[in-house]
Structure formats: structure tokens, C-alpha cells
matplotlib code that plots the C-alpha trace (Angstrom):
import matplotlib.pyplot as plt

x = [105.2, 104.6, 101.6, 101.0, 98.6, 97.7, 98.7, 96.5, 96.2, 97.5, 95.0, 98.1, 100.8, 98.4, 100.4, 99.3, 101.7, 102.0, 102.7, 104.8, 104.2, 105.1, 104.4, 100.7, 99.4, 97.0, 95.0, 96.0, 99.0, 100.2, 99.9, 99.9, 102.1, 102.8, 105.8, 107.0, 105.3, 104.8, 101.7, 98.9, 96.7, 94.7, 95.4, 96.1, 94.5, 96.9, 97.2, 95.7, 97.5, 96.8, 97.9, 96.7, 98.5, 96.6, 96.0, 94.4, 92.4, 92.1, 92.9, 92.6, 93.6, 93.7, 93.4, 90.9, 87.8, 89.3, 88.1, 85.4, 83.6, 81.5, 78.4, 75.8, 73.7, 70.6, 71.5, 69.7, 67.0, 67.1, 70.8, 73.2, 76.2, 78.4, 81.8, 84.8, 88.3, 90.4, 93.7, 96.2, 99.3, 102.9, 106.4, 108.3, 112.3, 113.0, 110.9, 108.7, 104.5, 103.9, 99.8, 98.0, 94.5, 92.2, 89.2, 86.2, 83.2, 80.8, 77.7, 74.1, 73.2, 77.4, 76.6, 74.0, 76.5, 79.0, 77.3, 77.3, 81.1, 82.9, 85.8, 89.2, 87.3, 89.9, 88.4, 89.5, 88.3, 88.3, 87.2, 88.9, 90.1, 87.8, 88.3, 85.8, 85.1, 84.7, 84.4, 87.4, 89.7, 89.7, 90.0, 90.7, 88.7, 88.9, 85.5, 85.1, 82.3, 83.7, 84.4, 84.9, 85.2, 87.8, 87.2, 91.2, 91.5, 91.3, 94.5, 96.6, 94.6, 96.5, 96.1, 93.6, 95.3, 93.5, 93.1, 92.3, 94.1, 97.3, 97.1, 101.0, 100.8, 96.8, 97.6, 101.0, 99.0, 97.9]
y = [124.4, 122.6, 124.0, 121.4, 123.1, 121.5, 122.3, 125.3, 126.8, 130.0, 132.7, 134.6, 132.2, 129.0, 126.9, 124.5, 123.5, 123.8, 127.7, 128.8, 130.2, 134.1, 136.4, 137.5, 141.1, 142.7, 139.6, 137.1, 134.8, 134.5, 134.1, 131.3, 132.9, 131.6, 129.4, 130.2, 133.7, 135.1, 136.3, 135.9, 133.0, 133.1, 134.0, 131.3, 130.9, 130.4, 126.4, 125.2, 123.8, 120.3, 120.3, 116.7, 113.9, 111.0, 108.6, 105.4, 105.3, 101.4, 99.9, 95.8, 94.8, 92.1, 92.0, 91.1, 93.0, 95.0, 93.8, 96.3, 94.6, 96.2, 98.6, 99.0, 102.2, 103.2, 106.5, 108.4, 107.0, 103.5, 103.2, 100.9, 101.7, 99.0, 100.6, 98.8, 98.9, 96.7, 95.5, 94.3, 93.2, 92.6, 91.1, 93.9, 93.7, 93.7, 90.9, 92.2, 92.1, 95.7, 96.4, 99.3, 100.1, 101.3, 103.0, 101.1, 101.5, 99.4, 100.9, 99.0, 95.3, 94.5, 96.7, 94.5, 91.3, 93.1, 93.1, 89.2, 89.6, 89.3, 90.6, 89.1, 87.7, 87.8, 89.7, 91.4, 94.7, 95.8, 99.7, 103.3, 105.9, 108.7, 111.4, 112.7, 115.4, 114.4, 117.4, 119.7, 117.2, 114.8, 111.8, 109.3, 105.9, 103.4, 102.9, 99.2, 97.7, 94.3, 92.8, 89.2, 86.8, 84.3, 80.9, 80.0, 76.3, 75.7, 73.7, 76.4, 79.1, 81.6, 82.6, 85.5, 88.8, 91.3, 93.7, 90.9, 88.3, 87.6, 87.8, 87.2, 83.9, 82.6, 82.6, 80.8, 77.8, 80.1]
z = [97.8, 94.6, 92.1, 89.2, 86.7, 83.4, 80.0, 78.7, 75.0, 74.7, 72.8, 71.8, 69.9, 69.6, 71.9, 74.2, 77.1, 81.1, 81.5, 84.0, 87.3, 87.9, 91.1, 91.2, 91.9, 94.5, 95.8, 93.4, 94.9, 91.3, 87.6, 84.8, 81.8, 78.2, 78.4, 74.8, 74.1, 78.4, 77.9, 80.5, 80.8, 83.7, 87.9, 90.0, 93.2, 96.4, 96.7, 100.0, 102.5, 103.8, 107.2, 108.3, 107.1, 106.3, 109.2, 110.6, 113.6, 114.6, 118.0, 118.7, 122.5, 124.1, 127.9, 130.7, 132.2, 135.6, 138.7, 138.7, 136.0, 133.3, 133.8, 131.3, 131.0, 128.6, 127.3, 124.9, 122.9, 124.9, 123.0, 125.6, 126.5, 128.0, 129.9, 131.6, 131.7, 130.0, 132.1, 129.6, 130.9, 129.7, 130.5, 130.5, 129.5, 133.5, 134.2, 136.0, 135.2, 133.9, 133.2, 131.7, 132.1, 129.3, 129.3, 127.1, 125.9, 123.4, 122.0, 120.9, 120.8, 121.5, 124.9, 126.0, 125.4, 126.5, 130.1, 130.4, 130.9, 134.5, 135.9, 135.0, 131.5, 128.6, 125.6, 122.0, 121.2, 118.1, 118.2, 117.9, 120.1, 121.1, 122.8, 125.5, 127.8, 131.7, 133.5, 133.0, 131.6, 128.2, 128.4, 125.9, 125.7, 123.4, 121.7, 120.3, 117.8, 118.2, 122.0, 121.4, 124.4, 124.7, 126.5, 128.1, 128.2, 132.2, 132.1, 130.8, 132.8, 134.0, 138.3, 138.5, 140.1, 141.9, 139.2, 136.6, 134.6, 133.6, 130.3, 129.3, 130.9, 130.1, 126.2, 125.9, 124.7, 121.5]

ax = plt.figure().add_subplot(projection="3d")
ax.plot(x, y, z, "-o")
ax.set_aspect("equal")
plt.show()
């Protein structure tokens, strides 16, 4: 672990420069000395750790609203709460259609919008992950301020699916 301490005078021989670091005593983790004459400065505190590197929580998707469509709830105050699951699908490197399903929620004025949408509608959600407790278990849901509707030209409209839209195919003409 690397302490970086600034350059302090020294009462002793007059000298101001970075002191070195030597073993502390009793509670003190260590001790600033001189570096020309090694006399005592000051005790140093034990450096604290940072544990948690620094990190980015952001999540856009893009997929379509499962078949189940989306549910809006009051909650609260009056606040809504708009939740679906959002289907996205991809191509995988076999060929085959693989799809994964993730858990949504959008909060306030966007809720209410949000609640216009059907099942199998393409949409971007711009949000974060959360985590949440649902009985004994955590569950992770991705919780968007942004849930912006796309209109597919008809044309180039992909076939709707059971559990939603095929989203791989509905936006090769983007």
C-alpha cells in the first residue's frame, strides 16, 4: 500500500521535504520522520482502504414488451409504477433465435406512458439495474427513466412470436 504525504518543515534541522515513513507504536500504524535529520514529525493514521472500484451503472436495451404486456400500479403517494418484461432477442452463433427476458420497471409520468404500450411493441430503455427483494429471493430489475417507443416501418415488420417480436429481424432496415 502506497502512503503519499506532503512535504512537511522539520522543527529540528529547518528542512522542508516529504519525510519518510517508519513503523508506528501502540495504536499508531506509523510515523512521519525527518528525511535528512530522523527526527519525528507527526503519527500517521492507517491509510483507508477503498475496496470498491469505481463503476458505471447504465443499461440501454432494446427489445419488445412480452406477451403479457405492461401493468401499471399507484404505489405510494399516488407515484405510478409501470412494470413489464422486456423480450430481447438475438441470432446466436448457431443460428438459432436465442431471447432473454428482463425484468422492467418505469417510475412517474414515463409509468403512465409507459402503460399505452402493447405486447410485442419494440421499445429502448434507458435505466439502471436495481436490485430488489421479492420474498425470499433478489431479484434484479432493470429500472429505466427513459422507455422510448419505436414505430417499425410495416414493410419491413418483423412476424410477431408468441412471446413478442423478433427483434433481430424488425430492425434490419436501421
Amino acid at each position: 500500500m502506497t502512503v503519499c504525504l506532503p512535504a512537511l518543515p522539520c522543527p529540528a534541522c529547518g528542512v522542508e521535504d516529504v519525510p519518510q515513513i517508519a513503523a508506528g507504536t501502540g495504536p499508531h500504524w506509523g510515523k512521519a520522520v525527518c528525511a535528512h535529520c530522523g527526527r519525528w514529525l507527526r503519527w500517521l493514521p492507517k491509510p483507508k482502504e477503498v475496496c470498491m472500484q469505481p463503476s458505471i451503472n447504465r443499461v440501454l436495451l432494446l427489445g419488445a414488451v412480452s406477451k403479457h404486456g405492461v401493468e401499471v400500479a399507484f404505489v405510494g403517494q399516488g407515484t405510478a409504477k409501470a412494470s413489464f418484461a422486456l423480450v430481447v432477442s438475438e441470432q446466436g452463433s448457431d443460428g438459432r433465435e436465442h431471447q432473454a427476458w428482463f425484468p422492467c420497471e418505469i417510475w412517474g409520468k414515463k409509468a403512465e406512458a409507459a402503460g399505452e404500450l402493447e405486447a410485442g411493441d419494440v421499445v429502448l430503455i434507458e435505466g439502471k439495474l436495481r436490485r430488489t427483494k421479492k420474498g425470499e429471493t433478489w431479484e434484479t430489475v432493470v429500472s429505466g427513466w427513459e422507455c422510448t417507443p419505436l414505430r417499425v416501418p410495416v414493410a419491413t415488420a418483423a412476424p410477431r412470436h408468441e412471446e413478442g417480436c423478433d427483434v433481430t429481424n424488425a430492425l434490419q432496415w436501421a
